[in-house]
N, C-alpha and C positions, 0 to 999 in steps of 0.2 A: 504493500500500500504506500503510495504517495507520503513523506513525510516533510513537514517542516515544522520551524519555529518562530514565533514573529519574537525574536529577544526581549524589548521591552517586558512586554506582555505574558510574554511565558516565565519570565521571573514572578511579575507579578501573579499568574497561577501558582505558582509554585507557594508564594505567601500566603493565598488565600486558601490552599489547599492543605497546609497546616493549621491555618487556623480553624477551616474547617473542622478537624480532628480534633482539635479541643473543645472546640462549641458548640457541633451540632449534635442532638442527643440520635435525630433516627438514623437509619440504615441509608445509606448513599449508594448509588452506583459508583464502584470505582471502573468500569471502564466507557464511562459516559465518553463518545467522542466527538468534540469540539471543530468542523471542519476546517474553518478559517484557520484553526492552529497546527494543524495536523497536515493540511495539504500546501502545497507551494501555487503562490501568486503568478498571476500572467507573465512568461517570457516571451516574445515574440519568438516565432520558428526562422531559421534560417532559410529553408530550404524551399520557402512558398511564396508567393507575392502577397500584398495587401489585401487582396480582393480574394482569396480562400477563408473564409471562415473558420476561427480559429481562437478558440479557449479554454482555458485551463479549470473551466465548471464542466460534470458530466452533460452531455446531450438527452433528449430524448424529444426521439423521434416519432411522430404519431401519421398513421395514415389510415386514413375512414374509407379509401378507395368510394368516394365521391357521395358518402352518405352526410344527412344532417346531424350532427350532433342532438341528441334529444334535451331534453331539462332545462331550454328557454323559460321561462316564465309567459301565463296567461293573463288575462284580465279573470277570469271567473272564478267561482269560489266551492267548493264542496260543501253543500248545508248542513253537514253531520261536523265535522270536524274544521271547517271556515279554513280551510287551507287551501291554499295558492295551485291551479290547476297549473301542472307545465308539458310542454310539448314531449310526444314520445317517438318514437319510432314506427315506423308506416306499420307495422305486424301488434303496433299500440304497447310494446314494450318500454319497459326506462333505459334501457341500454343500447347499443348498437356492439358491434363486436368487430376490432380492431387490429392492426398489426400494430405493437412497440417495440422500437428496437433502443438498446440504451449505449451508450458510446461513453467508456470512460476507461480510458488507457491507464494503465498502471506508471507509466512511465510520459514525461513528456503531456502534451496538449493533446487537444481533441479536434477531430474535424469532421465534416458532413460525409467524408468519403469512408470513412476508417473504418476499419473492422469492428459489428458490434459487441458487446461485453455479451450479450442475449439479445434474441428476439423472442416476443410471444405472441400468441391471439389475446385478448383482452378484451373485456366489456369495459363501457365506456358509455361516459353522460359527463354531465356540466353538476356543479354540485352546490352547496350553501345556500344561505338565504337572500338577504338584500343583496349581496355581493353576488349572486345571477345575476343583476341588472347594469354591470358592470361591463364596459368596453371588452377589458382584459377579463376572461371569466376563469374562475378555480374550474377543475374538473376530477370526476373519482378514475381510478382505476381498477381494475377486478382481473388480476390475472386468471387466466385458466387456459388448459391444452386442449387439444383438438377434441375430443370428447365433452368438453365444455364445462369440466371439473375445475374445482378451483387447483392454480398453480403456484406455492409456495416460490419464491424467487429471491436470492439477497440483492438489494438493489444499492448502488455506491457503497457498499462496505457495510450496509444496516442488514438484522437479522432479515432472515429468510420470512417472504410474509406475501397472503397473495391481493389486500387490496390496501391500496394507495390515495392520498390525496396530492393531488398538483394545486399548490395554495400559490397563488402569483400577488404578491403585493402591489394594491394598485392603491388604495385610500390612504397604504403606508407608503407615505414615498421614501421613508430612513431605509426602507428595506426590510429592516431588523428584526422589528418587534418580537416575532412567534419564532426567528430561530432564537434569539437570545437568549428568552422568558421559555420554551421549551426545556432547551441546554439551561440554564440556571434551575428550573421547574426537576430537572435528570437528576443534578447534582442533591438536590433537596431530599426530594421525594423518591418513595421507594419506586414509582413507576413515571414515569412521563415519556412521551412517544418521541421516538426516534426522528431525525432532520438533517435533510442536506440542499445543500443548492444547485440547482440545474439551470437549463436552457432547453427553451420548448419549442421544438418546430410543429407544426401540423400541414399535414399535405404539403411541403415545403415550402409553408411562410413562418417567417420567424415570428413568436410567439411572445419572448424576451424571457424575462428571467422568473423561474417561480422557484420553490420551496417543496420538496418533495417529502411527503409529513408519512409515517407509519400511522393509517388510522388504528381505532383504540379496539380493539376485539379481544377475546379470549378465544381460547384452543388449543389442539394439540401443539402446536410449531408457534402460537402467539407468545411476544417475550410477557405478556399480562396471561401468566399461567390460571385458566380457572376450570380447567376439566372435571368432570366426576370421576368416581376410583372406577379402578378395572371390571368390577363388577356390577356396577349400575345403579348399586340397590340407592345410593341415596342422590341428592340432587346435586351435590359437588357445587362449583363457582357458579356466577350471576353478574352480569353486567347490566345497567340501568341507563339510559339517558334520559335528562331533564330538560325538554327543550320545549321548541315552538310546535305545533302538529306537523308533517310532511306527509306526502303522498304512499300510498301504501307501494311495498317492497321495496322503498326504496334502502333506509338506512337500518329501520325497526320495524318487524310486524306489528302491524297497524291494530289485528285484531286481540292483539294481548298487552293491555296499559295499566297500571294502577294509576286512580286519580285521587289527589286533595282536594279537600276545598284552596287550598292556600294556592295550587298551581291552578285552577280553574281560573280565580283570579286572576292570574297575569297573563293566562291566555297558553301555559304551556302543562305538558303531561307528563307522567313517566312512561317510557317505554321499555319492553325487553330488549336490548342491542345484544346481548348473548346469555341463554344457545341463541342460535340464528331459526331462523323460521321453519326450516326444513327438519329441525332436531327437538322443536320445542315442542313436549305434547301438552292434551290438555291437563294434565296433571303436575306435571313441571311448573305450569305457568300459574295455576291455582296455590301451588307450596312458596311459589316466590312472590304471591300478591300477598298469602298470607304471613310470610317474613317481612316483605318490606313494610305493612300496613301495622306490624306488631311493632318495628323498631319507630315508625311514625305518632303511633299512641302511646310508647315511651316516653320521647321526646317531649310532646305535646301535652302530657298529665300535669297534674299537681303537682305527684310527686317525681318529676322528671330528673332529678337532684337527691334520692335519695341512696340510700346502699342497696337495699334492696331492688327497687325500681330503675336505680339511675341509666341518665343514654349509654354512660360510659361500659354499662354492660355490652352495648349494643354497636358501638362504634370506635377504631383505631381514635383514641382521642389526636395522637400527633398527625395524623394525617390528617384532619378536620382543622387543625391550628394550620400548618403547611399551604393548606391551599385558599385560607384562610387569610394568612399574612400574601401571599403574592399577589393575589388578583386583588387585596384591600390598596397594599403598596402601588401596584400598578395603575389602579382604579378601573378596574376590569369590567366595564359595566354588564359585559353578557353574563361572567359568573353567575352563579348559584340560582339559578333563573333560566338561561338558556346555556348552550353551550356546556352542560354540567353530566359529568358522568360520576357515578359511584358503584363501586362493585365489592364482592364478598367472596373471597377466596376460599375452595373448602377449608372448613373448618377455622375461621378466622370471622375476625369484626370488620365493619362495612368501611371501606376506604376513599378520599376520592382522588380524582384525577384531571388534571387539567385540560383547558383543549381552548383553544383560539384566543389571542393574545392581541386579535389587528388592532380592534376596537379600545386599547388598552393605550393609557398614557394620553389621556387625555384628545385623543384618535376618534371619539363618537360623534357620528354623524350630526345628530341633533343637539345634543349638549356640551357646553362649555366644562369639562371635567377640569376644573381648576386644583391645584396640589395641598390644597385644603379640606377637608372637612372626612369624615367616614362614612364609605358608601354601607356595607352589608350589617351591623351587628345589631338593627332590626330588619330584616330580611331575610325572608327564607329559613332554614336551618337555624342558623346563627343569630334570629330572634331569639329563641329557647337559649340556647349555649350559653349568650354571654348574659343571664341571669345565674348561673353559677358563678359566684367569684373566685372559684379553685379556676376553673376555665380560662378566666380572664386574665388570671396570672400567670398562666402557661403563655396565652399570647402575650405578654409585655415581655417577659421572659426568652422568648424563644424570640420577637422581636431585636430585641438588642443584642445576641448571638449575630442574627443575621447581618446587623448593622455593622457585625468586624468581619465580616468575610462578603458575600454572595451581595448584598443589599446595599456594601460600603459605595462612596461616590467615584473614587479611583477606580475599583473594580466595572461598574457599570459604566464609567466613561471609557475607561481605554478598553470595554469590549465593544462598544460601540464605531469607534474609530479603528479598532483593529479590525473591524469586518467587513465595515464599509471600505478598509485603503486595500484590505484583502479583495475584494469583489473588483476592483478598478475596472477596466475596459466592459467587462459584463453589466456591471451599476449603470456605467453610461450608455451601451446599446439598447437598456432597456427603457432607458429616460424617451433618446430617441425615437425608440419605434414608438410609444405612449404620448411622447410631447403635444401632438393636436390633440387628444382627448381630456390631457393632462389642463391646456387650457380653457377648454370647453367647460368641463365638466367642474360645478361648485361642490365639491364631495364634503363637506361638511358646511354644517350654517356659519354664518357669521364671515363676510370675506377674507378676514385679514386670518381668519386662523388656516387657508387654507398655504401650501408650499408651494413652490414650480419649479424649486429647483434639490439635490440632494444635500446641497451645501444646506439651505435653508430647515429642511426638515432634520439634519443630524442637529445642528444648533436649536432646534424646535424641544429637541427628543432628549437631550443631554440635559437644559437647560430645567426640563418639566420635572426629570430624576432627581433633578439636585433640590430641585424647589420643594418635592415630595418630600424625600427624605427630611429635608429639614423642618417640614411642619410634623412629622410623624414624630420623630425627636423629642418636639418641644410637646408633644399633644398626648402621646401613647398611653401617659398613665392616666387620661382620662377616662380611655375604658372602663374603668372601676366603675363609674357612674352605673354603667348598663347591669352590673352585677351586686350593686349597695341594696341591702336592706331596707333601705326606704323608699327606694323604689320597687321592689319588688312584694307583693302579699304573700305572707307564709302563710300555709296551713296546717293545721292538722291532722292527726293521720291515725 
């Protein structure tokens, strides 16, 4: 594999990777890999003219052989579920099915001719939500072989896994955001999905630069182990997602969801994300409504707080703090609301997991996330939580850990400047192929908050970090408020 070091920076891991080991209480991945640090920056080739295409990010090639992409967005709406109808495939499928080939030479640059690393068939569609509406579109990947099984694949160097998301940063124009908060999210947390950067052709137009994301699944070859045992008898792991409704087959079967009142309200559900639809019976799905609805009227009781009763029966408490401080630090606004998965390993307590970072730092479309105030600790989940004051003291705690290593302002600036001087010629071809859209297009309200250029949004995106942090600093032990005795009614029991 490709190695390098960017000096500065890699000293500076090296201190925070110590320090990490003194501060951080959970379990870490130690072989989380960093790609800006690990691979070497654009050299020009010798041996080519200007006009050969030619970078030092993996390629990947997509070709529909003259089909439409399905999962445009519609105007119309499903009366059951008020979800967004989107275009499918003429046989009314969500996918089409594809050739990939992926070019990323072990040695040396990449070019459109070269030999690829694999090709496969692949199902294939457009993916996410608002960000459908978008010039530049994300898109899913579904490897599988000619029998139309699914196809385990390791892709730039990430575990062996057969479906993909193509996340192309268009509203982030820093680039950064979700590889960064992934990789920091890796480091933290016992799980966070793997990431690397590519260039996207389709049908031979270039695409520009996206982010090739491990989506979040369980299974046998998933690195998010949640199998049942060899013998069947009980129902082994569960993965959940907490999101917006979406079209049925596409991410979650549609016909198996536990609802609250609490997500009825904002308009999103739980769904099963694993088992997958094929594997999930009716009785699977009945033992996991009735565990997640048991760990939800937990939570939600009187006595939600006590020994006997407490959540912390019911949930990894450090993994609820963990994703708790990132997306609160970041100001994540899709967290625990949309965008939110949580899952249960056999024989383990409910964990969660990160996932979409665009909208973060201050990045939302509609609102001005200024690096002041607390979005989640009434909201969601973490309404209940932070009415425990033992809870609350784990987040101030576990806070100020984070603040000497992962969360410090040195570490977030010069990863942000080491990825973007990392990306060089690729950052800029993607400006250009995007630049009329870029000016067209007001992707967030207010004009002056929007960028045009990279310079402007790394200065945008540094400048927000530093401002966070420093209100979180000076605010953190406010938390207490939410977990005091006078605010909160005790009862009896």
């Amino acid at each position: 594999m490709k190695y390098r070091i960017l000096g500065g920076f890699a000293a500076l891991i090296v201190i925070v990777a110590t320090a990490a080991a003194a501060y951080l209480d959970t379990e870490t991945d130690p072989g989380r890999y960093h790609q800006h640090l690990e691979e070497p920056g654009y050299t020009p080739c010798s041996d080519h003219g200007e006009n050969v295409f030619c970078s030092h990010l993996p390629l990947v090639l997509i070709d529909t052989e003259g089909q439409e992409v399905p999962g445009e967005p519609g105007t119309g709406k499903h009366d059951r579920f008020h979800t967004t109808i989107y275009t499918t495939a003429p046989d009314g499928s969500d996918y089409i099915n594809v050739k990939v080939s992926v070019i990323d030479n072990e040695e040396g640059n990449n070019h459109l001719t070269d030999v690829p690393a694999f090709v496969t068939n692949s199902l294939f569609r457009i993916r996410g939500n608002s960000s459908r509406r978008f010039e530049k579109k994300p898109y899913l990947l579904k490897f599988v072989n000619e029998e139309g099984e699914d196809r385990d694949i390791s892709v730039m160097g990430m575990d062996a896994h057969n479906e993909w998301a193509l996340h192309g940063p268009y509203m982030d124009k820093s680039l950064v955001r979700n590889y960064m908060w992934y990789n920091i999210s890796g480091e933290i947390m016992d799980y966070a999905p793997n990431v690397r950067y590519c260039e996207v052709f389709i049908n031979g137009g270039y695409r520009g630069l996206y982010l090739m994301v491990e989506t979040i699944t369980g299974g046998r070859n998933a690195r998010l182990s949640l199998e049942k045992s060899e013998n069947g008898a009980d129902l082994g792991g569960y993965l959940l997602r907490i999101d917006r409704p979406t079209e049925k087959d596409l991410e979650t079967p549609r016909d198996v969801y536990v609802l609250t009142e609490r997500l009825m309200i904002v308009g999103a559900d739980v769904a099963v994300r694993y088992p997958g639809k094929r594997n999930l019976t009716t009785e699977m799905s009945k033992q996991i409504e009735l565990d997640f609805s048991a760990f939800e009227k937990a939570l939600y009781s009187y006595d939600h707080d006590t020994e006997e009763y407490g959540y912390w029966n019911w949930i990894d408490v450090d993994s609820f703090v963990d994703y708790y401080l990132l997306n609160e630090f970041t100001s994540n606004v899709d967290a625990n609301a949309a965008s939110t998965y949580i899952y249960k390993s056999p024989g383990e307590k409910y964990k969660m997991c990160v996932w979409d970072f665009n909208n973060a730092c201050n990045n939302y479309r509609d609102d001005d996330c200024g690096a002041d105030g607390f979005l989640f600790p009434e909201t969601g989940y973490y309404m209940m939580l932070f009415r425990d004051e033992e809870f609350v003291e784990r987040v101030i705690e576990r806070y100020r850990q984070l603040r000497k290593s992962f969360f410090s302002e040195e570490y977030m600036r010069q990863y942000i400047e080491g990825t973007i001087e990392w990306l060089g010629p690729a950052a800029e071809r993607n400006f250009q192929r995007w630049k009329n859209a870029y000016a067209e297009d007001m992707l967030v309200l207010r004009p002056e908050r929007n960028q045009y250029s990279l310079e402007e949004a790394e200065t945008f995106l540094e400048d927000w970090l530093t401002a966070r942090g420093e209100w979180m600093d000076g605010h953190i032990e406010a938390l207490r408020f939410y977990g005091h005795p006078s605010r909160n009614k005790k009862y009896n029991h």
